[in-house]
C-alpha positions in Angstrom: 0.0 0.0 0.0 1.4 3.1 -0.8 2.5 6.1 1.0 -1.0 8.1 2.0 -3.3 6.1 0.4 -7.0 5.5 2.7 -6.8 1.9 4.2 -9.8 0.1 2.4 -12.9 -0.1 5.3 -14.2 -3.3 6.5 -17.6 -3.8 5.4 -19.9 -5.1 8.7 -22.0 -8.3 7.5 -25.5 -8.1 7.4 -28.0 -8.8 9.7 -30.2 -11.7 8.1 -33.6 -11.5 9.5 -34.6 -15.0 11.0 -38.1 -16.4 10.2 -40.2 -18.0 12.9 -41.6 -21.5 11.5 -45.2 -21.7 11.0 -47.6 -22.9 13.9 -45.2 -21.6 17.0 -45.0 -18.5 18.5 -42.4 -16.8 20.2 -40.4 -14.0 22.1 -37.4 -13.2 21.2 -35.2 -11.7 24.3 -32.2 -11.2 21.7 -29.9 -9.4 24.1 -29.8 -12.4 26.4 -31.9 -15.5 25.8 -34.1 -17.2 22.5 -37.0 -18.9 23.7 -39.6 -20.4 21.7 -43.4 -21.4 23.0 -45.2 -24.1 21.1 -48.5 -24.3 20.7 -50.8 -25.4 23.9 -50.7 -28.5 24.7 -50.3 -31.5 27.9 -46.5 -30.1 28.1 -47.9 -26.6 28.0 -45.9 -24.3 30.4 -48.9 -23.1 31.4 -50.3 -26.1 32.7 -50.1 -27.1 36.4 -48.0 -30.1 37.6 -49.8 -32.0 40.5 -48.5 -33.0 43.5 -50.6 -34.8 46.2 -51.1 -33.9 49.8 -51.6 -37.2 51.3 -55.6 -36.7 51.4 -57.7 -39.2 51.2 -57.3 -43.3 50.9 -57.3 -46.2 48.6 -55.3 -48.7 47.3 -56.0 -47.6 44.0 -53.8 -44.8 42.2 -57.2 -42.8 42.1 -57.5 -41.1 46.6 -60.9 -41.4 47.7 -62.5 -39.4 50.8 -65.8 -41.0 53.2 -68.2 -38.5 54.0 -71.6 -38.7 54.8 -74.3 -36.1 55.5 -73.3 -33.3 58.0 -69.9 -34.3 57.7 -67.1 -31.4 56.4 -65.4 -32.8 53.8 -62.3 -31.5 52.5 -59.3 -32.4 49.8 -56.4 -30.7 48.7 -53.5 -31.2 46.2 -51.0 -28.5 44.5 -50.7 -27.3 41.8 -47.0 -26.2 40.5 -46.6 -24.1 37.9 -43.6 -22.8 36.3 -45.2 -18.8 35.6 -47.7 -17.1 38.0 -51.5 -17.3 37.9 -52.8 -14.4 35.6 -55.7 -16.6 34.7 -57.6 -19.3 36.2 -54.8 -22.2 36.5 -56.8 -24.1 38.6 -60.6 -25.1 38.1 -62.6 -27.8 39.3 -65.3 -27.7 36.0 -68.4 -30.1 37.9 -68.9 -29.8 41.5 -71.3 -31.3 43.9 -74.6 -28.9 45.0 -73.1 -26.3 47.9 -69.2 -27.2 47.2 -66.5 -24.6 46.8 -62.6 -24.8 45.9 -60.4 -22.2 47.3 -57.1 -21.7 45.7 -54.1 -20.0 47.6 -51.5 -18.5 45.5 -47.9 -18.3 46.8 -44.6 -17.3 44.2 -40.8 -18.0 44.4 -38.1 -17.0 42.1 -35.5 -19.5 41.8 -31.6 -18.6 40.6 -30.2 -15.6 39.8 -30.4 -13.4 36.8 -29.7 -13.9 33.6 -31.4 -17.5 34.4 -34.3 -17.0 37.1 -36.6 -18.6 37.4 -40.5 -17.4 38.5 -42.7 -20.6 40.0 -45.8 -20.6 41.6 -48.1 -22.7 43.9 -51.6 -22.9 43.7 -53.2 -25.1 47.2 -55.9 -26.0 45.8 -58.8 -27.3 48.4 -62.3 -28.9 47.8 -64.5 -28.0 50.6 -68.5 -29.6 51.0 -71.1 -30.7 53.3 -73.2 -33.3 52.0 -76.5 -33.2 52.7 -78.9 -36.7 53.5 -80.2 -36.5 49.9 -76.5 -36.8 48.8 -75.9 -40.0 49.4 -75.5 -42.9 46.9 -74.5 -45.9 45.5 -71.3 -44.7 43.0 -69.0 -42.6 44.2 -68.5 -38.7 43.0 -65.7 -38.6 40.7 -64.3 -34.9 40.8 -61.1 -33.5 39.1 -59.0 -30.7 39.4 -58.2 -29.2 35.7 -55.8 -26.7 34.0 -56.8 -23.8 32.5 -59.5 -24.2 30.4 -58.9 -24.7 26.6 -55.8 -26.4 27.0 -54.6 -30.2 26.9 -53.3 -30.2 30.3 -53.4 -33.5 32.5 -56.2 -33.9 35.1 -56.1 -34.6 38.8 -59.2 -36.7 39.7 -60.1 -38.1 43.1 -63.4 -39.9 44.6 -66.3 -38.8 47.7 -68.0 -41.3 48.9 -71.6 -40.3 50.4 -72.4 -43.3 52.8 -76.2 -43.7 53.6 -77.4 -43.9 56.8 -74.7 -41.9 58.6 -74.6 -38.5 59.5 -71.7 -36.1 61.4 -72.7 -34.5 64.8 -72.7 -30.5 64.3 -72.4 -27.5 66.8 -75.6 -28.1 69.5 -76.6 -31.4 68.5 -78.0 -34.0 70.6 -79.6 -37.4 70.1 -82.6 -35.4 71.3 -82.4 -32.8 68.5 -81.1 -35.3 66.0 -84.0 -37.7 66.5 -86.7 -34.9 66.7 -85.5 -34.3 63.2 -86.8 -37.8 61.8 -89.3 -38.1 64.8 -87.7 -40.5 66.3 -87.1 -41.6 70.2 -83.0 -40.2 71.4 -83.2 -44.1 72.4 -83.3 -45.4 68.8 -80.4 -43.1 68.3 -78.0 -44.4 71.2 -78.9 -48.1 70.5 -77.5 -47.8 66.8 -74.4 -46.9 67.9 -73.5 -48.8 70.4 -69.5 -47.6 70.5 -70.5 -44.4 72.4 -71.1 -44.8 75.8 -72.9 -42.0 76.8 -75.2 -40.1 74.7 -74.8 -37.1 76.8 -70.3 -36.7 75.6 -71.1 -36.1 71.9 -68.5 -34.8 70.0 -68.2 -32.4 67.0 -67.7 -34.1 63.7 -68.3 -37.8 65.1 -70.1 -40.2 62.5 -72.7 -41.6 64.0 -75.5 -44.2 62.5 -79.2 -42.9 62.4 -80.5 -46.6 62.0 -80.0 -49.7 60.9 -79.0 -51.7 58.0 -81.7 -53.8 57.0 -81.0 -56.7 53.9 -84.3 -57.2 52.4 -85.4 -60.4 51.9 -87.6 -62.2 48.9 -91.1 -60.9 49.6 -90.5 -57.7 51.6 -92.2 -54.8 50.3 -91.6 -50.5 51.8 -95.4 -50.9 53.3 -94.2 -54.0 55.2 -90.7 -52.5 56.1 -92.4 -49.8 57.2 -95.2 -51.5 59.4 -92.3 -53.5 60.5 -90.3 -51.5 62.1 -92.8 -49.0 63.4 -92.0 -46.2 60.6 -93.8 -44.7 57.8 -92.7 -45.3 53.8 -91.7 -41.4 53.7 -89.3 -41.7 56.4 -87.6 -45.4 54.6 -87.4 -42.9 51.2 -85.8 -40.2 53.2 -83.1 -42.3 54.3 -82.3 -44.3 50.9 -81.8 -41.2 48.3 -80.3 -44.0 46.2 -83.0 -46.4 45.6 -85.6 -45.4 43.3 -89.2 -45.3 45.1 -90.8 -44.5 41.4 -92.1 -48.2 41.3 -95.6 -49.0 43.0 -95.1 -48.9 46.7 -96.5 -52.2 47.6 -94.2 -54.5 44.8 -91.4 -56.6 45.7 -88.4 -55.2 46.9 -85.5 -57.1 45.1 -83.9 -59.6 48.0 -80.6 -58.2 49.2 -81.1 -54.7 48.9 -79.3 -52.4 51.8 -82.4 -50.5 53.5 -81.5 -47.5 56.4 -84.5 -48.2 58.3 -84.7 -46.1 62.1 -87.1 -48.5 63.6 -89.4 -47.4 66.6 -87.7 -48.4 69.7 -90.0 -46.9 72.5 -93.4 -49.7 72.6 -95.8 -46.6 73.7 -94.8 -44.7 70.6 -95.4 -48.1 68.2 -99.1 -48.9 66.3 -99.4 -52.4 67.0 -100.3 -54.7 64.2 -101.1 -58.2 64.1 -98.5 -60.6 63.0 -95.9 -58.0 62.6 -93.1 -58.7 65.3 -89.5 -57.4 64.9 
């Protein structure tokens, strides 16, 4: 190069402008990380990874819970997700008449910057009462979903509404509790013959209203009934599950589970002939 001639400049390459495939979407945090979002789906990063709380039983990978009528009944799991909640992460899509979920939201950032990390929690917990009319034969099959419109996995567990049970609640008494089906207290304290005193109840105890009666070939709700000293209406009240929509004085398949509360105090029974207990 001679003597005073300009050095020739450097030309800077271009800048190619990269084009995002079709079908994904993306940000682009050039200046310190890529990152590229696929479309929704079960591996969605909005979708919540479940962890169980130990609630419930069963041998089965599916928990189950035992409730009955007057009893709280409650189940939680967690939810983790890898962004916080702007939306509803956690929903529980069918629920029982007079149940509620409440979700409680905590957040952690994990690492340091350039590579932290925002997770949330979500405690999810199913909360219900059942009432008498709530009992049956299956088993409620609830779940715990994602946010709605995406492919995310479920979390499902199983309430069991026994028949024929019911949980003592604030003030009760086997006085109040049989006044309600017009009953003797008596009748009360003989079906459960693990308490011994019916004046120590205590809150949230499962207690039996009556007795388990296996119908035999022949038996009909009018002879139940006249039976054990009650009325067809009461029988109804306390099976929810069996279907009373057939004529009241046909054949009661043999083997069927009846909650009967029979009369236990003689003075308040209508004698009939030929009906003995």
């Amino acid at each position: 190069m001679a003597d005073g001639e300009e050095a020739p400049r450097t030309r800077r390459p271009e800048m190619q402008a990269r084009r995002v495939p079709a079908g994904t979407w993306g940000v682009l945090l050039c200046t310190v990380l890529c990152l590229s979002l696929g479309p929704a789906g079960a591996e969605d990063w909005r979708c919540p990874l479940w962890v169980p709380t130990g609630d419930g039983s069963g041998s089965t990978s599916t928990p189950s819970v035992d409730s009955a009528a007057g009893c709280e009944t409650r189940f939680t799991v967690i939810a983790k997700l890898t962004v916080a909640p702007d939306v509803d992460q956690v929903i529980m899509p069918v629920k029982p008449p007079g149940a509620t979920v409440e979700l409680v939201t905590t957040s952690t950032i994990v690492g340091t910057l350039p590579t932290q990390v925002k997770t949330s929690e979500v405690l999810a917990t199913f909360s219900w009462r059942p009432q008498l009319a709530d009992a049956r034969n299956e088993d409620y099959v609830l779940t715990f979903e994602g946010p709605a419109n995406l492919n995310c996995t479920i979390y499902q567990f199983r309430v069991k509404v026994e028949k024929c049970k019911y949980c003592i609640q604030e003030r009760d008494s086997f006085h109040t509790i049989a006044a309600e089906f017009n009953s003797h207290w008596s009748q009360i304290w003989s079906s459960n013959p693990e308490l011994k005193s019916p004046d120590s109840l205590q809150l949230g105890t499962k207690i039996m209203l009556g007795n388990l009666f296996r119908t035999r070939f022949g038996d009909t709700w009018k002879s139940i009934a006249v039976r054990f000293g009650t009325v067809v209406e009461m029988i109804e009240r306390l099976n929810p599950e069996i279907d009373f929509s057939v004529v009241t004085g046909s054949d009661i398949p043999a083997g069927t589970m009846v909650c009967v509360m029979p009369e236990t105090c003689p003075t308040r029974r209508t004698a009939f002939p030929g009906i003995t207990w």
